[in-house]
N, C-alpha and C positions, 0 to 999 in steps of 0.2 A: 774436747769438743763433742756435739751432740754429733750423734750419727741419724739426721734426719729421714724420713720416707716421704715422697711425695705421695700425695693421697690422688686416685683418680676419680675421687667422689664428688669434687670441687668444692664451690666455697661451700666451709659450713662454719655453724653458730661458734657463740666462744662456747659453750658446755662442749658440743664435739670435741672442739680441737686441745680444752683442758684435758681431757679425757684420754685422747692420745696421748698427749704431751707426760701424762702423768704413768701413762704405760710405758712410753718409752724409756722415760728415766727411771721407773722403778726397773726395768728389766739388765737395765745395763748396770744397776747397782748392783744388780742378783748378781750377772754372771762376768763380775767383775773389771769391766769395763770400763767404769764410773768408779776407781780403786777405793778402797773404806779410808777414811780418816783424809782421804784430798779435797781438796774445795770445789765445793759445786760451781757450777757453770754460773753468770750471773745474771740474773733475771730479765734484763736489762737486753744484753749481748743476746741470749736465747731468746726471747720476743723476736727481734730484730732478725735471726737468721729463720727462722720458722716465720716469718709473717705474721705474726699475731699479733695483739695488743700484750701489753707487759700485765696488764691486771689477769688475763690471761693462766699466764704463766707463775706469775705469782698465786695464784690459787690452785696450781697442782705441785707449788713448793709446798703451801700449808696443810696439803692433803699427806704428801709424805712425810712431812715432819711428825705430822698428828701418827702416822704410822710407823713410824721410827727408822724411815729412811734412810733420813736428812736429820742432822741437831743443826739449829738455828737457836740464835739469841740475839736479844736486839744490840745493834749496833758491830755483830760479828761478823763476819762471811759465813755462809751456810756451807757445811761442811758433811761428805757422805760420813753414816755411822758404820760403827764397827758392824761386821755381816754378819748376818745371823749363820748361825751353823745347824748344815742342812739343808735341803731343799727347800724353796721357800715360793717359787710360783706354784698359782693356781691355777695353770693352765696345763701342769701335767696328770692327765689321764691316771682317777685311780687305781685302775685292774696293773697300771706298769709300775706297781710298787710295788718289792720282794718283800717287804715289812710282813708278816701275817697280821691281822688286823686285829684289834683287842680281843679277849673275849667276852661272851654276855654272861650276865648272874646266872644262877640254876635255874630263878623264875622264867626267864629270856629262853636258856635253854628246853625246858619242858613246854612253853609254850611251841619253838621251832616242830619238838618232837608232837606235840596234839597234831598237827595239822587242821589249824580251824578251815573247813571246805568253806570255797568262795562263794560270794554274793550268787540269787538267780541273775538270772541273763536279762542284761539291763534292757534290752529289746525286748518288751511284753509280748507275748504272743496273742493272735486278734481275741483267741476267747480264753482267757488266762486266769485258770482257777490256783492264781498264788496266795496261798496261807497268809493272813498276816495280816495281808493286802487290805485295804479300806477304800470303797468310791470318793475321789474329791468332792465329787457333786453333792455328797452328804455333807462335804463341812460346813458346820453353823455361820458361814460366812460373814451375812448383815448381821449378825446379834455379836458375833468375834470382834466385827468392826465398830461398829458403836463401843463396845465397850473398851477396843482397845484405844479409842481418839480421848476416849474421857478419860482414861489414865493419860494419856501422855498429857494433855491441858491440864493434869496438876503439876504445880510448883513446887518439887522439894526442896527442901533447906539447903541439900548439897548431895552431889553424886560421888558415893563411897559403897564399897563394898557392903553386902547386905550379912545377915546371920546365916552363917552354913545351915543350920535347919529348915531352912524355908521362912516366906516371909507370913506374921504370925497372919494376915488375913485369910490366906488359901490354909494353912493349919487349922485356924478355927474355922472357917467355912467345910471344910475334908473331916473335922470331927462330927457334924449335924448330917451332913451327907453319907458317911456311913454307916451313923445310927440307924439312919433311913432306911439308905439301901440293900447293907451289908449285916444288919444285926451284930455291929459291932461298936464296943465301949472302950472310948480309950477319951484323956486327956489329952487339948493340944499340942501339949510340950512333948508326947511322945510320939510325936508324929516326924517325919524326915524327909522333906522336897529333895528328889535326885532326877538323873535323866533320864528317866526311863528305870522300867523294872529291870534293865541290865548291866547298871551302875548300881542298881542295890543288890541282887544278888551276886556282884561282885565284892561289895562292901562284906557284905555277908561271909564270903568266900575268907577274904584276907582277917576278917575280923573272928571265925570264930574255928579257923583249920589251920594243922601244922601239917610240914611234910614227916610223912607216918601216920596220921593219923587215918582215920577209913570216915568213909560216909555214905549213906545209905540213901539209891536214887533210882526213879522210877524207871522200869524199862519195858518197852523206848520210853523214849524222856524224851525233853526239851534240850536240843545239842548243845546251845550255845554257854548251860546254864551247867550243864554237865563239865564242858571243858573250862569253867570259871574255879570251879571246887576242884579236878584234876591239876591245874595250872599250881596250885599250892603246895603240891607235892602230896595231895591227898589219895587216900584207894578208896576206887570207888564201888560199892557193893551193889550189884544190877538186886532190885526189886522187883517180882513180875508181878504183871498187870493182868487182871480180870474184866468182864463187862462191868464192875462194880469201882474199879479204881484198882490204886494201892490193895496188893496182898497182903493183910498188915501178918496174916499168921507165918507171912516167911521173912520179915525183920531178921535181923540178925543178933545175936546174944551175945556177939563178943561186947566188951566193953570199951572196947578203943571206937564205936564210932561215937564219931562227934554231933553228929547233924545228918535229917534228914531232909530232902527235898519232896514238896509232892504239891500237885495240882488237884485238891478237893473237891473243886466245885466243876469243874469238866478238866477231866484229865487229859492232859497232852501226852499223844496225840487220839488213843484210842475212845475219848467223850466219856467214859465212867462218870458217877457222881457219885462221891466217897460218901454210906452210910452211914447214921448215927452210929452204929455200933462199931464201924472202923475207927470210925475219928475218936471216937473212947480207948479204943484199944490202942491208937498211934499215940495218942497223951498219955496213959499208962506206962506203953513201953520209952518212953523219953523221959517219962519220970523214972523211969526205975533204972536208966543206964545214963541218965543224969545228960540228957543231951538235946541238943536244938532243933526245933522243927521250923522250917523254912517253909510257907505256907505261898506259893505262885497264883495268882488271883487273876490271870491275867487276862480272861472276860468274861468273868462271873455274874457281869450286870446282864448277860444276855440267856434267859431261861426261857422258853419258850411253853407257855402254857398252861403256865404257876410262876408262883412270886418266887425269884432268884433264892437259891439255900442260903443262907448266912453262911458268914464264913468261922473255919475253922476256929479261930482266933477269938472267938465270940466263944466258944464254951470250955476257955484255957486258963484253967484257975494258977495256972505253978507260974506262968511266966514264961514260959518255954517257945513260944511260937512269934516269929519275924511274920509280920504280912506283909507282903509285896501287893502293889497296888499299880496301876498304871491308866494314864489316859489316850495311847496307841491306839485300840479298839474303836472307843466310843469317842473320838476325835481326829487323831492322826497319828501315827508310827514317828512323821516329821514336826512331831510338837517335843518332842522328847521330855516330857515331863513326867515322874510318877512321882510313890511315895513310898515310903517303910512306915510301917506303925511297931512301932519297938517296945519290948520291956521295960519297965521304967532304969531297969539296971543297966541295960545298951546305952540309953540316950548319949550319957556325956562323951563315951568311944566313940560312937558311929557319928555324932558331932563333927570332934574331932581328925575321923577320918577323910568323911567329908570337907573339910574343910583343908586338908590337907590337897586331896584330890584335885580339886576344881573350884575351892573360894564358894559357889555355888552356883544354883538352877540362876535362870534370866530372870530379873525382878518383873519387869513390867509382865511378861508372857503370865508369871504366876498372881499376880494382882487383875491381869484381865479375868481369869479363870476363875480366880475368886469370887470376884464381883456378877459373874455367870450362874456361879452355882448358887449365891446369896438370893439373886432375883430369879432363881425358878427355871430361868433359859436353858441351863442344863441338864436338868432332869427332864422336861420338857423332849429336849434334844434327843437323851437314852431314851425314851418312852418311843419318841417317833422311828430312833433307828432299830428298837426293838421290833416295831412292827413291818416295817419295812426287811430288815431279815428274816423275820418270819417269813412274810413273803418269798423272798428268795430261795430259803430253805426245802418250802414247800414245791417250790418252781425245779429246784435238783432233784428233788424224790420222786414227782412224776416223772421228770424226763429218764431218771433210770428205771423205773417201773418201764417205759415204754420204749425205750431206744437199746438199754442192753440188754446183756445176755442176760435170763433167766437166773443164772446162778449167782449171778453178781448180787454182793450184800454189803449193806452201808450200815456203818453204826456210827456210837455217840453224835447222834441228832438230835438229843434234849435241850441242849444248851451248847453257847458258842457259834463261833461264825466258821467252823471246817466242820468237815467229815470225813471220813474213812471208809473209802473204796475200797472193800477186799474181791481179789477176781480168781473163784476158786478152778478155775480150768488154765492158770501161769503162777508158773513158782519165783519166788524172789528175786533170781539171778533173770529173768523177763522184765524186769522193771524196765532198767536202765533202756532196753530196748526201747519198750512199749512209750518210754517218754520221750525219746527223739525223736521216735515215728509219731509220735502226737505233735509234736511240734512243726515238722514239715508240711504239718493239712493245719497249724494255725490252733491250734489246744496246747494250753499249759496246763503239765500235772506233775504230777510231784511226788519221786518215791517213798517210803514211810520205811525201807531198810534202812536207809543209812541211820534212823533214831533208835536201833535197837544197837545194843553193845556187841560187837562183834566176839566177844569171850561165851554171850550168854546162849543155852543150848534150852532151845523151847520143850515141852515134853511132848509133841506132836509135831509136826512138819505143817508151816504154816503156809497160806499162800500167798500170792503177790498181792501187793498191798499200794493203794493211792491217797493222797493226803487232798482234800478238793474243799477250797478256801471259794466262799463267794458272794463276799461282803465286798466285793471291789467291781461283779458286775449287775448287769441288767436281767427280769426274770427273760428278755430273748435271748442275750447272750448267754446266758446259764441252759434254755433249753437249744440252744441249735448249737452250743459245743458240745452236752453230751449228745446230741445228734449224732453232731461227726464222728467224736470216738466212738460209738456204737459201731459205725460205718466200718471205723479203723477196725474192731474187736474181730468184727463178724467177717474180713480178710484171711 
C-alpha cells in the first residue's frame, strides 16, 4: 500500500498531483519500501485512494517505467525492478557525499591554477572609463535592422548546420574590406568566422602549442590571451615593451618557442605602434627559429590622424603570421563575431578545430554583416566612429592637461580607443587603492599592474599606472570624471 501525504495546498491540476504521485513511488522504491521484484500497486486501486483520476496515475507509471522503476509489459502486472545499487535520489545534498569527486584533466587543472581574475563590476560606475567598453548609442542600429529583416525574409531550402569557416558571403566581403582597410591580401578560403578574437586566439593556442613548449609575449600584455597559450601547458617568455611596441632585439634564441604574440598596430596596453623595421626583424626572427607569429588586430581600424598602418600580416612572405580580426571595437564586444586570416597550410586544421568546437558563428548575425560591409554601411559606420573617438580622445587629453596633477603622463594616444595613465607621484602597490577610492565618488579606472607578469623585473622602478578606455562615454562624461579624479588625486 501507498503510504499517502495529504497536501495542504488543495486542489491542484493532474500535472501537480502526477508529479507527486511519481515522487512518491519512486522514493519508496529507493528505500525499499516498494520491495524490487513485488508487484506494483494498481493503477486503478491508487487513483481511487489518492483521489485522482487513474489517467493520472497511469502517467507517472509510464514516467517510471521509462526510468527503470517499474518493468511493465502489456498485458502483465507492473512490477518494481531490481534496485539499483547505491544511492539513487536526487535529493541528497552533494557536499554529504564521502566519494572524493573525479578529477579534472591537466588542462582543467592549469586552468584552476591560472586563476583567470573576474569580470569588472557589473554595476558601471556613473563615469566609467572601462577598456573595451563601447557606447550602445553608437550601434548602427537602423542600418543592423534593415539589413537583418531582409535576411530573415529569405527563404532557405532547409535549416542545417552551416560551414565551420564562416558563411562564404561575410568571407568574400572581409576579403575586399581588408584590402581596403587593412592593406591586406589574402584569399577567401583562408579566412575563418569565430566568436570573437577570443575563440581564435584560443584556437591558435590549442592548435599550434604543447605543454613544454615556451612562447614569446608581450609584457604587459593582453591577460586573457596570455592565460589561453599558458592553459596549454606552455612557458611563457615576458617580452618588454618600449614607446615603440615589442622589443624585438630581446626575443629569445632558444628554439623551443613556438609562437609569438603581439599587438602591431597599437600595442596593448601601453599604445606602441610596431615599426617598419620591427616588424622586419619579428618576421626574420620567426623565420629563423621556424615559428608563428600571432598578429592581435584588435582596433587597428582606429588611427587617429593618418590612414590606420597595415597590418603585420600584409608584408609576411613565409606564411608565418595568424591575424586575428574582430568586430568588438567598431560594433559590439556583444556581437561576438571575429575572424583569423590563416596560412594557406592552417585552413584545413583550424577548419577542423572549429568545427569541432562549436559547429560555428550564427549564420544570419554573419550574412547581416556581410550584406553591411557589401553596401558601404560599414565602412561608413568605422569612418563616423573614427571621428567621433577622436572626439573623445581629444576631450580626455584636455581634461588631463587641466584637472591633474602636472606630472601625470598619458601615452599611446595615436590610435585605439584607451590610454595609459601613468601618475609618477604613486607606485604600483597605490593602484588597487586609488581604484576603490575612484569608485566611491562614481570614476571607473583600471589598474595596468595586474597586465604585467609578475616574474618580470622592469630595469627601473615604474610608476602607478591606469588603463582609461572612453569609447563607451560622452565628451562631458569624459571631462567631469577626470574632473573628479583630479579632485580625488589633489586629497
Amino acid at each position: 500500500m501507498v503510504q499517502s501525504k495529504q497536501s495542504s495546498g488543495g486542489p491542484r491540476g493532474a500535472t501537480g498531483a502526477g508529479r507527486d504521485i511519481y515522487k512518491l513511488l519512486r522514493a519508496q522504491i529507493s528505500d525499499g519500501t516498494l520491495p524490487a521484484e513485488s508487484r506494483a500497486p494498481s493503477t486503478r486501486s491508487l487513483a481511487a485512494e489518492l483521489g485522482v483520476s487513474r489517467t493520472t496515475v497511469t502517467a507517472a507509471f509510464e514516467q517510471l517505467a521509462a526510468e527503470g522503476y517499474l518493468v511493465t509489459s502489456t498485458g502483465r502486472v507492473a512490477r518494481i525492478a531490481t534496485p539499483l545499487k547505491g544511492p539513487v535520489s536526487p535529493e541528497i545534498p552533494v557536499s554529504h557525499s564521502k566519494r572524493p569527486a573525479p578529477t579534472l584533466s591537466e588542462f582543467g587543472c592549469r586552468l584552476q591554477e591560472l586563476g583567470v581574475p573576474p569580470l569588472p563590476n557589473s554595476e558601471p560606475a556613473r563615469f566609467d572609463f572601462l577598456y573595451g567598453a563601447v557606447a550602445s548609442r553608437d550601434f548602427p542600429a537602423l542600418a543592423w535592422r534593415r539589413a537583418y529583416q531582409a535576411e530573415l525574409l529569405q527563404q532557405q531550402h532547409r535549416l542545417y548546420y552551416a560551414a565551420p569557416e564562416g558563411d562564404v558571403s561575410l568571407r568574400s566581403a572581409l576579403q575586399g574590406y581588408l584590402r581596403r582597410a587593412r592593406g591586406l591580401t589574402c584569399h577567401a578560403d583562408q579566412i575563418l568566422v569565430v566568436h570573437g578574437a577570443q575563440q581564435g586566439i584560443d584556437l591558435c593556442a590549442r592548435l599550434m602549442l604543447n605543454a613544454g613548449d615556451s612562447f614569446a609575449f608581450e609584457d604587459p600584455g593582453y591577460l586573457m590571451a596570455r592565460h589561453c597559450f599558458q592553459s596549454t601547458g606552455a612557458t611563457c617568455l615576458p617580452i618588454p615593451v618600449d614607446a615603440l611596441g615589442l622589443d624585438t632585439g630581446s626575443l629569445p634564441s632558444d628554439r623551443n618557442v613556438r609562437l609569438v604574440y603581439v599587438t602591431p598596430s597599437h600595442q596593448f596596453p601601453l599604445g606602441g605602434v610596431l615599426p617598419i623595421t620591427r616588424r622586419q626583424e619579428l618576421l626574420q626572427w620567426a623565420r629563423r627559429h621556424n615559428a608563428w607569429i600571432v598578429e592581435d588586430d584588435y582596433d587597428g581600424e582606429f588611427r587617429y590622424g593618418q590612414r590606420p598602418i597595415d597590418a603585420l600580416q600584409s608584408i609576411d612572405g613565409d606564411g608565418r603570421v595568424v591575424y586575428v580580426g574582430t568586430f568588438s571595437k567598431a560594433l559590439s564586444p556583444q556581437l561576438r563575431l571575429g575572424y583569423l586570416v590563416l596560412p594557406p597550410a592552417l585552413v584545413p586544421v583550424f577548419r577542423q578545430a572549429k568545427r569541432l568546437t562549436d559547429r560555428h558563428a550564427p549564420v544570419i548575425e554573419q550574412r547581416v554583416l556581410a550584406s553591411m560591409i557589401e553596401s558601404g554601411a560599414y565602412e561608413r559606420h568605422v569612418r563616423r566612429m573614427r571621428r567621433e573617438n577622436e572626439r573623445r580622445r581629444a576631450a580626455l587629453l584636455d581634461a588631463v592637461a587641466q584637472y591633474l596633477p602636472k606630472e601625470a603622463q598619458v601615452r599611446g594616444t595615436a590610435a585605439g580607443l584607451h590610454v595609459v595613465l601613468w601618475l609618477p607621484s604613486c607606485s604600483p602597490k597605490d593602484e588597487s587603492a586609488l581604484v576603490a577610492a575612484a569608485r566611491q565618488v562614481g570614476v571607473g579606472i583600471y589598474p595596468v599592474s595586474p597586465l604585467f607578469l609578475a616574474t618580470a623585473s622592469p630595469k627601473q622602478p615604474r610608476p602607478a599606472g591606469l588603463i582609461l578606455g572612453y569609447a563607451s562615454l560622452t565628451v562631458e562624461q569624459i571631462q567631469e570624471g577626470i574632473k573628479t579624479l583630479g579632485g580625488l588625486l589633489a586629497t
